[in-house]
N, C-alpha and C positions, 0 to 999 in steps of 0.2 A: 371575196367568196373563198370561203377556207375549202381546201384541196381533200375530197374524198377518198380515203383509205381503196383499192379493192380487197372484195373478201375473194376467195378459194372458194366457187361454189362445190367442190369436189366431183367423185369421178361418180357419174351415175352407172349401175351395175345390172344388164337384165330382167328382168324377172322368172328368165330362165334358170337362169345360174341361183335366185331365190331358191327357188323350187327344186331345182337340184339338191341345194344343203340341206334344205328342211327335212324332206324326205330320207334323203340316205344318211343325214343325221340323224334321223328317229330310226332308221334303221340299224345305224351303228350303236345308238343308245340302246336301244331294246337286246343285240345281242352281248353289248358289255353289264347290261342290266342283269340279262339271264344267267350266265357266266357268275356276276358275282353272286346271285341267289343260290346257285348252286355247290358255291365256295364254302358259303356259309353251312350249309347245309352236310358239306366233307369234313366239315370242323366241329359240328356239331354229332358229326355220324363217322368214323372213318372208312367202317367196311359198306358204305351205303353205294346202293349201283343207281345213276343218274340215268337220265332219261333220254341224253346224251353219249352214254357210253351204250355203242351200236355194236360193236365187237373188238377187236386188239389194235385194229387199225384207224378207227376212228371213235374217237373216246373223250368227252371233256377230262372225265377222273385224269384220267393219263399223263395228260398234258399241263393240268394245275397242280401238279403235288411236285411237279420240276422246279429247280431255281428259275428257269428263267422264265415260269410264270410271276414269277414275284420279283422280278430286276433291283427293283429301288426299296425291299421289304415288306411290301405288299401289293395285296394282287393288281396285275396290271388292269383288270375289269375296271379298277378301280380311276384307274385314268382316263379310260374310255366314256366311263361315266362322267365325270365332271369335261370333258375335251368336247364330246361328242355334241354338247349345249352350246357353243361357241358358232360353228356354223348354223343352228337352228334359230337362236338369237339375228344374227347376223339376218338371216336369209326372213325372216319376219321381218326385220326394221327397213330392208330393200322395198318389201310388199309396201310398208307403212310409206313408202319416198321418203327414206335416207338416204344420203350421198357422205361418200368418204373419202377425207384426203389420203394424196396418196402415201402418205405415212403408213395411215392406216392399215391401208391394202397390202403394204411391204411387210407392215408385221404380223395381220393375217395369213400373209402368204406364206411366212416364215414358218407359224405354229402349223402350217396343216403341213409343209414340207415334212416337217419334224416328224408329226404323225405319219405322214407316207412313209419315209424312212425306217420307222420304228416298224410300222406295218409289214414291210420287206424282210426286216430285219427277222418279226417272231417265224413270220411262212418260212425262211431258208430254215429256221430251228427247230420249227417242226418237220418240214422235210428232209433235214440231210442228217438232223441230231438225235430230236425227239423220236421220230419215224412214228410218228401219231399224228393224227387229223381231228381238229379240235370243233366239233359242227358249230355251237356258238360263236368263237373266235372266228371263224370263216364268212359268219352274219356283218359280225365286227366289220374284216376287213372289206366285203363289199360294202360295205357303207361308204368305208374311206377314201378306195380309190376312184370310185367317180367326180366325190366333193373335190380332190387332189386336179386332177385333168384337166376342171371344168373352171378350176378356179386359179391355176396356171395359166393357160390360153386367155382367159378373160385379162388377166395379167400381162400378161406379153404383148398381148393387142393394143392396150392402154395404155403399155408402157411403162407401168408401174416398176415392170422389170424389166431393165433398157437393153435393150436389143438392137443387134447390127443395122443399120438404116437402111442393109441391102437386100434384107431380111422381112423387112415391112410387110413384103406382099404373100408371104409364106406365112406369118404369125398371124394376116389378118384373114387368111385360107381357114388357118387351122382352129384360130375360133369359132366357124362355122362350123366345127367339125369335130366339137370335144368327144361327140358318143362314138365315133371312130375309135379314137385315142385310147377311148376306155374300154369297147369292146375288144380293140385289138391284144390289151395289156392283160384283160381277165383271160383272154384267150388262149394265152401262152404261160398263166397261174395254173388256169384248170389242162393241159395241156404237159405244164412240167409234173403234177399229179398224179395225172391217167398213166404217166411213163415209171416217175417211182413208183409207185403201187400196183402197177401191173399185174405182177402174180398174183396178190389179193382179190382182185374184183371177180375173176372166175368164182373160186369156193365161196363167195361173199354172194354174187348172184345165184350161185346153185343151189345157195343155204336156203335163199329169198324163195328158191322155188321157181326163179324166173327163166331158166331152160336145162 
């Protein structure tokens, strides 16, 4: 009797963690969606006032006609859009019972790391460079960092990203626990915000009428 191969039935992933991508993928899509509609629209118009630009401190114009809305020569909406489909794919094929080796998940893990990164990277240059708040971009990056949190921790727990054996009982805490991770993370974005902008939001709400 000839000796049967085993296969790698792979790692099975949630349906939490599905529904997570999907959603804050569609939601990261739609604000890199909007963003580029809007780009085109500054290209096609330049003195055009968006629907977005709310007053000096928070402005798409603002913030797209900078280099570093266009890093790599065009606009970064534009990476958004085609990235943003990566966890929404992914997070359907989970629905469907797909399983993935752990290859797989390490280079998943890799490209949304990247995105978290990159996502870090535009917020400091909006706050410490640009000094503009970008409302679509901001859609964007709530998209990204909860897919980011949720899909670390699912990672760490499984191992996919090997972790201290001492550490087991902490990574397998903290998968129970992504929206923590995430609320605490957005907490201290919107946070470092309210503190640069500070002087703005008084004449901004007083404009609003609202005291």
């Amino acid at each position: 009797m000839s000796e049967q191969k085993s296969v790698n039935p792979g790692i099975t992933a949630p349906k939490s963690l599905a529904w997570t991508m999907i959603i804050f993928g569609l939601i990261g899509w739609i604000g890199a969606f909007a963003l580029t509609l809007e780009r085109f629209h500054v290209a096609n118009n330049p003195d055009a006032v968006l629907g977005c630009d709310l007053n000096v401190f928070i402005s798409c114009k603002s913030v797209m006609l900078t280099k570093t809305a266009s890093l790599f020569g065009f606009p970064n909406s534009l990476i958004g859009i085609a990235a943003f489909m990566a966890p929404i794919l992914v997070g359907f094929a989970i629905l469907a019972g797909a399983k993935f080796a752990a290859w797989f998940w390490r280079l998943f893990l890799l490209g949304n790391t990247l995105g978290f990164i990159f996502v870090l990277f535009l917020f400091s240059q909006s706050l410490l460079v640009i000094n503009v708040l970008c409302p679509y971009c901001m859609v964007a990056w709530a998209g990204m960092i909860p897919i980011f949190w949720h899909l670390f921790l699912f990672s760490a727990k499984e191992d996919v990203v090997p972790m201290p054996i001492r550490t087991t009982s902490f990574w397998d805490w903290a998968a129970t626990k992504p929206w923590t991770f995430t609320f605490v993370f957005e907490l201290l974005i919107v946070l470092a915000i309210v503190i640069r902008f500070w002087a703005n939001w008084g004449p901004m709400f007083r404009k609003l009428g609202w005291f």
